[in-house]
NUPA-299400 format. One record per residue (C-alpha): residue in three letters; x, y, z. Coordinates in steps of 0.001 Angstrom, whole numbers, padded with zeros to 6 digits, always signed. Layout:
ALAXYZ...
***
This chain:
UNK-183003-010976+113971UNK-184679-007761+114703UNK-186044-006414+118414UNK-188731-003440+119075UNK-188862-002073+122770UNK-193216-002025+123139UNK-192956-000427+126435UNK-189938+000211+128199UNK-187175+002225+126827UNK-188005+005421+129286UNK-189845+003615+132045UNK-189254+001138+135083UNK-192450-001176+134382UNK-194736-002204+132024UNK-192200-003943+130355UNK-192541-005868+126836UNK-190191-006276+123793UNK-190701-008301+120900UNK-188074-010297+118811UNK-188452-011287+114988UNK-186565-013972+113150UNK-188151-014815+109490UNK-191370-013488+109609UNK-192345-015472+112899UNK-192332-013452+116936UNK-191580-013899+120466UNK-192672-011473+123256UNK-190236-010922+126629UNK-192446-009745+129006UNK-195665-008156+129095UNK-196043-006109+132356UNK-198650-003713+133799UNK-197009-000316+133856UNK-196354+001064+137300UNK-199034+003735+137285UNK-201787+002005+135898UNK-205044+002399+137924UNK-206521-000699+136630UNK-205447-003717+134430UNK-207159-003376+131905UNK-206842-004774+127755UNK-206326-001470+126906UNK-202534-001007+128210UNK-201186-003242+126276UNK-198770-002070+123753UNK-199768-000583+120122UNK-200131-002982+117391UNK-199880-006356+119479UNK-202623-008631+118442UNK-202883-011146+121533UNK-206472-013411+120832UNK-204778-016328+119519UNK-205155-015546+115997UNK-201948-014167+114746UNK-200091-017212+113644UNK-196622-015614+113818UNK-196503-014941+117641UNK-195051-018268+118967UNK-195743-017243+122142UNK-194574-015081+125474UNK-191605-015410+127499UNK-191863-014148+131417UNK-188949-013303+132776UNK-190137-013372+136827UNK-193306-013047+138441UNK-193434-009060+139333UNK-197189-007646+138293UNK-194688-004797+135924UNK-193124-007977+134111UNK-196412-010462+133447UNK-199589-008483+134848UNK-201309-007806+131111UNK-201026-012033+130922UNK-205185-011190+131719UNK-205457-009772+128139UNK-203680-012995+126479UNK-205799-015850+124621UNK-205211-019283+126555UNK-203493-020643+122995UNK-200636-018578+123456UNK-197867-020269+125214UNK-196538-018480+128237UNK-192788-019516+129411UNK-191982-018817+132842UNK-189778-020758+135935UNK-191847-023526+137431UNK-191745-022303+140744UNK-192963-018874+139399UNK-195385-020507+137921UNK-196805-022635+140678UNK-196241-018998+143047UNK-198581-016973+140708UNK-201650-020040+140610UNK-200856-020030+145029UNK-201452-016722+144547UNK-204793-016207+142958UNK-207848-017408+145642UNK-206095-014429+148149UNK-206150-011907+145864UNK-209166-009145+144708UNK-210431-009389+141548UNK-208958-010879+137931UNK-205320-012225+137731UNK-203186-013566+135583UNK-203107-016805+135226UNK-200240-017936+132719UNK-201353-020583+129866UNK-198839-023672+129456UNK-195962-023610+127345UNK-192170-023905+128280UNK-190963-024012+131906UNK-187340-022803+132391UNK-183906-024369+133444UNK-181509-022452+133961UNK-178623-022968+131133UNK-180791-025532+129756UNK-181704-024432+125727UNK-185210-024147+124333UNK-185840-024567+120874UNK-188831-022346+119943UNK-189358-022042+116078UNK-186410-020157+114291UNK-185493-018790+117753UNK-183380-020932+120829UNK-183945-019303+123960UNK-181777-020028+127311UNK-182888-018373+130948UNK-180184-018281+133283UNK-181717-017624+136838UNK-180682-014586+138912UNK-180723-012816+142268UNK-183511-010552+142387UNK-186565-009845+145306UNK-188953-011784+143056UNK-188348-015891+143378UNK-187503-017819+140270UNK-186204-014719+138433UNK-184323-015127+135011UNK-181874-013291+132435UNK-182916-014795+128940UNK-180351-015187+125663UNK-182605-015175+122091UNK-180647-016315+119092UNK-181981-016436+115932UNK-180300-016032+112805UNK-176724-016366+113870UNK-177918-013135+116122UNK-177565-013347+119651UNK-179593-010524+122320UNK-179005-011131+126059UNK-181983-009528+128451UNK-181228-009008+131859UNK-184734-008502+133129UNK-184542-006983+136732UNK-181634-008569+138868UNK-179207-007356+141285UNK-175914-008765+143332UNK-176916-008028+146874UNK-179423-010499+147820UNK-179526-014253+149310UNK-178535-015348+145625UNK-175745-012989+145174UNK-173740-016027+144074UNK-175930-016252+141132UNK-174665-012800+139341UNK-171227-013972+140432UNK-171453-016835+138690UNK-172844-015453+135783UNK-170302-012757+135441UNK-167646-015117+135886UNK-168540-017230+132879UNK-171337-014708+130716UNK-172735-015722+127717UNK-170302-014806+124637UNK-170982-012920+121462UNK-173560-010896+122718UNK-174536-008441+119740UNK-177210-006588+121629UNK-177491-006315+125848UNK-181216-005074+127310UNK-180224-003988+130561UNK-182408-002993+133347UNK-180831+000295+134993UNK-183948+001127+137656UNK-181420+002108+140567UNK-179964+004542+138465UNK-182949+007553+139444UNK-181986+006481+143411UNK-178050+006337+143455UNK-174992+008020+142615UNK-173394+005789+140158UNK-170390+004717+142912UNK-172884+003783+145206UNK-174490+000164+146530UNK-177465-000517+148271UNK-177493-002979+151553UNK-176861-006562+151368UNK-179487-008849+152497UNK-177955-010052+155234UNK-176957-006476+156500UNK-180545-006467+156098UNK-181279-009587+158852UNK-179157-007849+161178UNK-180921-004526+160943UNK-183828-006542+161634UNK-182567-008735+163985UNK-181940-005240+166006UNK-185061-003594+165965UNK-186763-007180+166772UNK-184464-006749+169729UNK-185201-003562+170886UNK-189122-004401+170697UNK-190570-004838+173958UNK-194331-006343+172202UNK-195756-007758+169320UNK-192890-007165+166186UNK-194917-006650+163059UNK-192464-006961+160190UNK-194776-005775+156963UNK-193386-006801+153341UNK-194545-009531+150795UNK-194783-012915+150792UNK-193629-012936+147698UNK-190000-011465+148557UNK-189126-014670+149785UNK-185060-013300+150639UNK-186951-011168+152923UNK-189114-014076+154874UNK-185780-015738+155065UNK-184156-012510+156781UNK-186986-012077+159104UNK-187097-015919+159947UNK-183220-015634+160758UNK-183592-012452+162673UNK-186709-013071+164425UNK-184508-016734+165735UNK-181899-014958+166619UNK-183730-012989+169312UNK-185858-015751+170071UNK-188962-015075+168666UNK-191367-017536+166735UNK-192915-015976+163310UNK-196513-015616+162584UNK-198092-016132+159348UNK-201085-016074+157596UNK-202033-018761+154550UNK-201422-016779+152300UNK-197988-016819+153148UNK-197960-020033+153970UNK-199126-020924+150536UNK-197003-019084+148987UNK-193817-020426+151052UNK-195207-023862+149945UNK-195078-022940+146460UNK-191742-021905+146271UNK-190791-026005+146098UNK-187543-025078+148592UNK-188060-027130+151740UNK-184970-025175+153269UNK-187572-021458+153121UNK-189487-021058+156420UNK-192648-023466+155639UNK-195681-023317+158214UNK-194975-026944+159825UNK-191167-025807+161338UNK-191423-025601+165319UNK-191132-022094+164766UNK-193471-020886+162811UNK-197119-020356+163547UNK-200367-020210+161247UNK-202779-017545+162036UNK-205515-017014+160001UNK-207239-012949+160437UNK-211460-012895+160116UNK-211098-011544+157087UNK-208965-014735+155676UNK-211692-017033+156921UNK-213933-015188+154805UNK-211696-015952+152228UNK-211377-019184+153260UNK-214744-019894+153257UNK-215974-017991+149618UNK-213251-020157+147748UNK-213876-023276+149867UNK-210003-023574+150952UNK-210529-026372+153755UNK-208241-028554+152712UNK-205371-026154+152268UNK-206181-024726+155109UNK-205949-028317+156934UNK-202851-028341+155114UNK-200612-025688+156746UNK-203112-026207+160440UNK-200058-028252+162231UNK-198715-025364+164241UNK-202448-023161+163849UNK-202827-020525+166767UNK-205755-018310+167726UNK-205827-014305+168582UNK-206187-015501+172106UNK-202621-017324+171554UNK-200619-014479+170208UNK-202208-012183+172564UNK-200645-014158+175564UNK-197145-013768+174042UNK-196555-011014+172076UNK-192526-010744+173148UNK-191801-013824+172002UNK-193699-013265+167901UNK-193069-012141+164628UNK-195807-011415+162923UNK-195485-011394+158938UNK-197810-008085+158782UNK-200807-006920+156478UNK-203025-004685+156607UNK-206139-007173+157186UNK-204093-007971+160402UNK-205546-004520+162181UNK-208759-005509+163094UNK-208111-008441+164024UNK-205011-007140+166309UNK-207087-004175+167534UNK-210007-006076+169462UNK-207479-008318+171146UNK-205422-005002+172449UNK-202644-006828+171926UNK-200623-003707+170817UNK-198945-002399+174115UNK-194799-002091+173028UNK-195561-003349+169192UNK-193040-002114+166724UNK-194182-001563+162843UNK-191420-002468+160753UNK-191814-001686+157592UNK-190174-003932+154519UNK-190992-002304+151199UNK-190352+000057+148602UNK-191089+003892+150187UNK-192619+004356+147527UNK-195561+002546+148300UNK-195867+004035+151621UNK-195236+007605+150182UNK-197659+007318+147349UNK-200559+007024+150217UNK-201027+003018+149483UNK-200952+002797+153270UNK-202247+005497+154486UNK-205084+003014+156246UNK-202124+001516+157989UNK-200367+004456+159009UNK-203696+005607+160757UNK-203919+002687+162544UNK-200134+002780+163862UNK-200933+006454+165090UNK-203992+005102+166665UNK-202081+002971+168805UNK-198827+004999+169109UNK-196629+002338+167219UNK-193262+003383+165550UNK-192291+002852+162618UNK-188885+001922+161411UNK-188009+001350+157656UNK-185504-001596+156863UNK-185201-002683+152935UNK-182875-003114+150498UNK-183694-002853+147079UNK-184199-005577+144630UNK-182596-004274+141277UNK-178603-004038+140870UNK-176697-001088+142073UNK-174685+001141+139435UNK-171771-000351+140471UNK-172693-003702+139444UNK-174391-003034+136368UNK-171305-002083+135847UNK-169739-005002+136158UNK-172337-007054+134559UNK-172343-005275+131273UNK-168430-005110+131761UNK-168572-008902+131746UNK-170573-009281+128774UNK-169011-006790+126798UNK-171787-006377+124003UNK-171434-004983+120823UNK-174280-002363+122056UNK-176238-001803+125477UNK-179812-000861+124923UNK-181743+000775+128016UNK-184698-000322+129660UNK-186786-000660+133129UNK-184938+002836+133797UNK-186640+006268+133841UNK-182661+007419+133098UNK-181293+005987+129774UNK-179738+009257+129817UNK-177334+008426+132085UNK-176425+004263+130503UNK-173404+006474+128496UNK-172044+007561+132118UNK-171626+003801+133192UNK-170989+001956+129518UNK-169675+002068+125973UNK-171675+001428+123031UNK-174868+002586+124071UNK-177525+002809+121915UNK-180890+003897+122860UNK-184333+002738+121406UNK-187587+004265+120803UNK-190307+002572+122334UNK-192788+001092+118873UNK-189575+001246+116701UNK-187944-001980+114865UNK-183828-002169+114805UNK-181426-005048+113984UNK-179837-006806+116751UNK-176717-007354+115226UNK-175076-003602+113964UNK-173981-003554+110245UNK-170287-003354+109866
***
């Protein structure tokens, strides 16, 4: 079996490698690359032929539902089969009426359990879920040929499902000729350090909830479910009930896990912002609206009680939250990567928060493994060679691990060394 790194080998996103086993193909990934302006069919890789009519591509394999992982899925013919998690899957279609413009929608093909083998052509494929900020997130072994490549896609040992990387470095996969490991945290942290658990995470929440005297608006993604859970739990703690919109609600739905925050618990609340309704309206939504309308409230209802809410923020909250001056002691949390907010993505929101003389406080924790534990998961799988990717550092893979051999992005090598 041989691999090529499309995109990858020097960047965190855009991510897609292709695997060949007697003359027939499978792609891992094909992601939108960070900086792209647009999604467009142009960005995807050099020499990938993607309208259906290249017999030897059996199809794609998604590792999790991040935009850098599946986004160019647009560009795909519907023939292809797409592999992803179920609940990624059903997350991404939730997704698509409250979003602008074209998405992704992934074709049919194989839906992942974890340790469960899937026989695809010459190739047998097993995902093995992990702990990462996006839900329904999975490592993936290819074999094919007696040859047997382990990709870690993006993970991390921190979050709500740290048990998950325990478990897998406890009992790895074995004979692993060739480990793809992510290494993004390794441009953020010295290679000792470790970011913030996610429940150190709640309780820096919890705090600032605390400290809040108005309205708490707690802005991340709906997508990040850890982070609803952490919210949820510190937003309880001091009492509060949490606000949603139906987006998130939808999305919460999706997720299939009746123990995440879902918009008919006592404590949760439905609000839907004007420009929602719009929404709402355009892609005729009544009935899931009528769906997740149990515990609905009105601007008039959040305005009377803004001590006791959490509101899961976004932007198209502000105009909404403006005209019922409902903003007196509000606290702007925000629950993100900086560098969304430092690339100017916000910069709408940070007017409005200086408009109406709201802090704001930063609590997050990142979703990719610290240093120290990619140490320890490439120590527990013990490859015959590491190959970087998802890191704008390869350069620094030899500082952590043995056996490191770097790959060109476009460029063909055998998964298995000779000798």
């Amino acid at each position: 079996m041989k691999a090529c790194i499309r995109r990858g080998s020097k960047q965190i996103g855009g991510s897609c490698i292709e695997v060949e086993q007697n003359g027939l193909r499978l792609l891992i990934d094909l992601g939108l690359p960070l900086d792209a302006t647009e999604n467009v069919a142009e960005l995807i890789p050099a020499g990938l032929k993607l309208d259906g009519s290249d017999q030897s591509l059996l199809g794609i394999l998604i590792s999790h539902p991040h935009l850098d992982h599946y986004g160019l899925l647009a560009h795909v013919d519907g023939s292809i089969p797409v592999g992803l998690g179920a609940a990624a899957r059903r997350i991404l279609a939730a997704a698509i009426p409250f979003l602008p413009g074209t998405w992704p929608v992934p074709s049919a093909g194989w839906e992942y359990q974890s340790g469960q083998p899937i026989e695809i052509g010459p190739f047998t494929v097993t995902p093995y879920l992990v702990d990462h900020s996006a839900f329904d997130a999975y490592a993936l072994l290819i074999e094919g040929g007696g040859d047997r490549l382990f990709y870690s896609g993006d993970f991390r040992g921190h979050g709500r499902k740290a048990a998950l990387f325990e478990r897998l470095i406890a009992a790895p996969p074995s004979n692993i000729n060739a480990l793809l490991v992510e290494g993004s945290s390794l441009t953020r942290l010295a290679l000792d350090a470790t970011f913030p658990t996610e429940a150190e995470i709640e309780a820096q929440l919890a705090d600032e909830i605390a400290q809040t005297k108005g309205l708490a608006l707690v802005h991340t993604s709906a997508q990040n479910i850890d982070r609803i859970v952490s919210i949820f739990r510190a937003s309880r703690r001091c009492g509060r009930q949490v606000v949603m919109d139906l987006y998130a609600a939808t999305i919460l739905e999706a997720t299939g896990n009746l123990n995440i925050p879902q918009s008919d618990w006592s404590d949760v609340k439905l609000y839907v912002p004007h420009r929602q309704r719009l929404q709402i309206k355009q892609g005729s939504l009544f009935e899931l609206l009528k769906r997740h309308s149990k515990h609905r409230i009105f601007i008039e209802d959040l305005a009377e009680i803004p001590m006791k809410s959490t509101l899961l923020f976004r932007p198209l909250h502000q105009p909404d939250l403006e005209r019922a001056k409902c903003l007196s002691g509000a606290r702007y949390i925000y629950s993100q990567w900086e560098g969304y907010w430092d690339g100017g993505s916000y910069a709408q929101v940070a007017a409005f928060l200086a408009r109406h003389d709201i802090p704001k406080v930063s609590i997050h924790t990142s979703g990719h493994a610290s240093p120290v534990d990619l140490k320890r998961f490439v120590a527990a799988i013990n490859p015959g060679k590491v190959v970087p990717i998802h890191s704008f550092r390869p350069d620094r893979y030899t500082e952590l691990f043995e056996c490191v051999e770097p790959q060109q992005d476009g460029q063909w090598w055998p998964v298995k060394s000779a000798g």
